[in-house]
C-alpha positions as CSV (number, residue, x, y, z in Angstrom):
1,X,100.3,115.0,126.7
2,X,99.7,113.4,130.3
3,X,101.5,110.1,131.0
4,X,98.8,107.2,131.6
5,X,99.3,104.4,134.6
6,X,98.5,101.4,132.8
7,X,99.6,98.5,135.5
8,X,102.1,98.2,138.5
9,X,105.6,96.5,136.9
10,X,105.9,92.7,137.0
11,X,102.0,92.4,136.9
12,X,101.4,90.9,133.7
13,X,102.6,87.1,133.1
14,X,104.1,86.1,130.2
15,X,101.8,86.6,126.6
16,X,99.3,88.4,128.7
17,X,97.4,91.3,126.2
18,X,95.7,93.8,128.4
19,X,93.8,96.7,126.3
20,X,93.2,100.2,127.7
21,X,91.5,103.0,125.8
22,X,93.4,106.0,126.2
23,X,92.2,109.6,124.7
24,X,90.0,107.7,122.2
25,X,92.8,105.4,121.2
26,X,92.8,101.6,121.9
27,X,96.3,100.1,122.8
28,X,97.4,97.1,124.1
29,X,99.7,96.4,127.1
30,X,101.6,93.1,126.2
31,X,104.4,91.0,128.0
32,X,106.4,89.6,125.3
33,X,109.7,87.4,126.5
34,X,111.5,90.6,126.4
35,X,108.8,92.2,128.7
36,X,106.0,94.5,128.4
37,X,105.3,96.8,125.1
38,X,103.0,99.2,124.2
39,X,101.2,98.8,120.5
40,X,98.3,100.1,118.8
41,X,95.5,97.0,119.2
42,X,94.1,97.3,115.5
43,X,95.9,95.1,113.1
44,X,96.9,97.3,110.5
45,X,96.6,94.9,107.7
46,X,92.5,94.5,107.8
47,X,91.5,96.4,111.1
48,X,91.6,92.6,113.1
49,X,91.7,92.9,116.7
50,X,95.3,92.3,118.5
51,X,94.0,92.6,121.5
52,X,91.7,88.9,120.9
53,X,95.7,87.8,119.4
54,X,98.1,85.4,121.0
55,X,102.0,86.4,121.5
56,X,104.5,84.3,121.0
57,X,108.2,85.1,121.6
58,X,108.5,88.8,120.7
59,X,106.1,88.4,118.7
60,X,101.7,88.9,119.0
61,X,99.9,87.2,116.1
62,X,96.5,88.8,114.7
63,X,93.4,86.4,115.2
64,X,92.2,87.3,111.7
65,X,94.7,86.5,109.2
66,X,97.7,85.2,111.6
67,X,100.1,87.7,110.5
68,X,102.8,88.2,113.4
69,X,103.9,91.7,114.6
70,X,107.3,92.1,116.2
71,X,106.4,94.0,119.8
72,X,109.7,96.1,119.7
73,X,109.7,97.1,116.2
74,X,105.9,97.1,114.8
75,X,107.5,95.2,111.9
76,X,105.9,92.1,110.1
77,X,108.1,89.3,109.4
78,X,106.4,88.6,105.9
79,X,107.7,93.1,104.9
80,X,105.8,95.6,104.5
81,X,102.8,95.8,102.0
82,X,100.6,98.2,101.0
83,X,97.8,98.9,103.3
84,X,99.4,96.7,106.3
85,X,102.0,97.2,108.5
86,X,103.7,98.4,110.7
87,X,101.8,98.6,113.9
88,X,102.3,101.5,116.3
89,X,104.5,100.6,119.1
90,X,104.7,103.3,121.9
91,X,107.3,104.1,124.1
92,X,106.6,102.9,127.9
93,X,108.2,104.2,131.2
94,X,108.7,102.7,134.8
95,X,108.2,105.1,137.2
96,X,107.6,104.6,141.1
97,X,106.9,101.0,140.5
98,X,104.3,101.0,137.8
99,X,104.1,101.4,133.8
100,X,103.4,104.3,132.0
101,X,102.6,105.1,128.5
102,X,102.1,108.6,127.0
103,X,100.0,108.7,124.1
């Protein structure tokens, strides 16, 4: 799988969500107080969009039902349940000055 070049390092301010659709997948580039991550944008819960969330922390919050996703992890704080959780989180890389994800 090729590595995608999502946005140069340090260009994101803090609780910025950028989305990208990569190989018919939508992802979401987010800067979380632990820096950027790489999660699927669909809220795995009931299919909200994460990308039109907010982050707070570590954490982005889906718009539809305000359940939290941690941005390392995928995990939700309330557990998992059937049908919801976690979200996808992808691994990034930094490489000659800009983030890359492979999907």
């Amino acid at each position: 799988m090729p590595k995608h070049r999502l946005a140069p390092v340090g260009e994101l301010k803090d609780g910025e969500i950028r989305p990208f659709t990569l190989d018919g997948r939508y992802i979401l580039l987010v800067q979380g107080e632990s820096g950027p991550a790489v999660i699927d944008g669909i809220c795995p819960h009931a299919g909200g969009d994460l990308g039109k969330g907010s982050v707070s922390g570590q954490r982005i919050r889906c718009p539809t039902h305000k359940y939290m996703f941690d941005l390392e992890t995928g995990s939700c704080p309330l557990g998992r349940r059937e049908g919801w959780g976690p979200v996808a989180v992808h691994k990034l890389e930094e490489i000659d000055g800009y983030i890359y994800v492979d999907i």
